[in-house]
C-alpha positions as CSV (number, residue, x, y, z in Angstrom):
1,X,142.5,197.3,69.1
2,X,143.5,200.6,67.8
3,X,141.9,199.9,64.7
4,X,138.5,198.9,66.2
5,X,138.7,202.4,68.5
6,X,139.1,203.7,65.2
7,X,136.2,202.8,63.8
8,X,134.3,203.4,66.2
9,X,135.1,206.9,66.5
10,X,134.2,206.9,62.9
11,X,130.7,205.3,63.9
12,X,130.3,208.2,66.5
13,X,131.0,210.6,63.8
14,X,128.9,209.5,61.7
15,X,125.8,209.1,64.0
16,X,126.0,212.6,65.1
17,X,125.6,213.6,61.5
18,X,122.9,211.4,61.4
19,X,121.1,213.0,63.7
20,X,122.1,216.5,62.7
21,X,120.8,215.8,59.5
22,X,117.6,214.2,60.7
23,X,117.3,217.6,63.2
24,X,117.3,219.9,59.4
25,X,115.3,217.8,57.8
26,X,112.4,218.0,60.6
27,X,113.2,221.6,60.8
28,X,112.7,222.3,56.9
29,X,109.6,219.7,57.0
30,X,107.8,222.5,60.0
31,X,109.0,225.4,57.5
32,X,107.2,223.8,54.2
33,X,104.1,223.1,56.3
34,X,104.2,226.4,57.5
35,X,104.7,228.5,54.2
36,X,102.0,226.0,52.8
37,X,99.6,227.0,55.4
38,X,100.7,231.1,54.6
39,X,100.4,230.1,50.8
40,X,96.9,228.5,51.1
41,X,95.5,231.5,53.3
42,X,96.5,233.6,50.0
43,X,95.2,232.0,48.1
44,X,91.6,231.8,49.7
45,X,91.8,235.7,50.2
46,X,92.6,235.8,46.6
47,X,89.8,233.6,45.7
48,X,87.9,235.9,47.9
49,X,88.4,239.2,46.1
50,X,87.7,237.5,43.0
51,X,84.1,236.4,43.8
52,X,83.9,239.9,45.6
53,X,84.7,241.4,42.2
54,X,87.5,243.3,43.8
55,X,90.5,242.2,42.1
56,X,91.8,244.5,39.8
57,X,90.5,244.4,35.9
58,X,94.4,244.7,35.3
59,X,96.0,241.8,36.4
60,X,93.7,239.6,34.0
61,X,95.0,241.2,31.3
62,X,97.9,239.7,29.2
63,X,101.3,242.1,28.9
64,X,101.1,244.1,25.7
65,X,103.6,241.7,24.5
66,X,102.0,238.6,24.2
C-alpha cells in the first residue's frame, strides 16, 4: 500500500508539471504571435517608406568594409 501512495504522489507530481508546462508553452505561443504581428506591421511600414522613397539612401549602402 505504501508503495502504491507513493506513486501516486509521484503521478500528482508529475501532472502538475504537466500542466505547468503546457500553461508556458501557451503563454510563449500568444508572445510569438504577438511579436509576429509587431514584426509584420514593420515590416509593411518599412515596405512603405521604400515605395514612398523615404528610406534613407544610406542604409542601402554596404559598410566601407565590404
Amino acid at each position: 500500500m505504501e508503495r502504491l501512495d507513493a506513486v501516486e504522489e509521484r503521478m500528482a507530481h508529475l501532472i502538475r508539471a504537466v500542466e505547468d508546462l503546457s500553461d508556458v508553452v501557451a503563454g510563449q505561443a500568444r508572445e510569438i504571435d504577438r511579436l509576429t504581428r509587431i514584426v509584420q506591421l514593420l515590416a509593411e511600414r518599412e515596405a512603405e517608406r521604400e515605395a514612398m522613397g523615404l528610406g534613407s539612401a544610406e542604409a542601402n549602402v554596404p559598410p566601407p568594409h565590404w
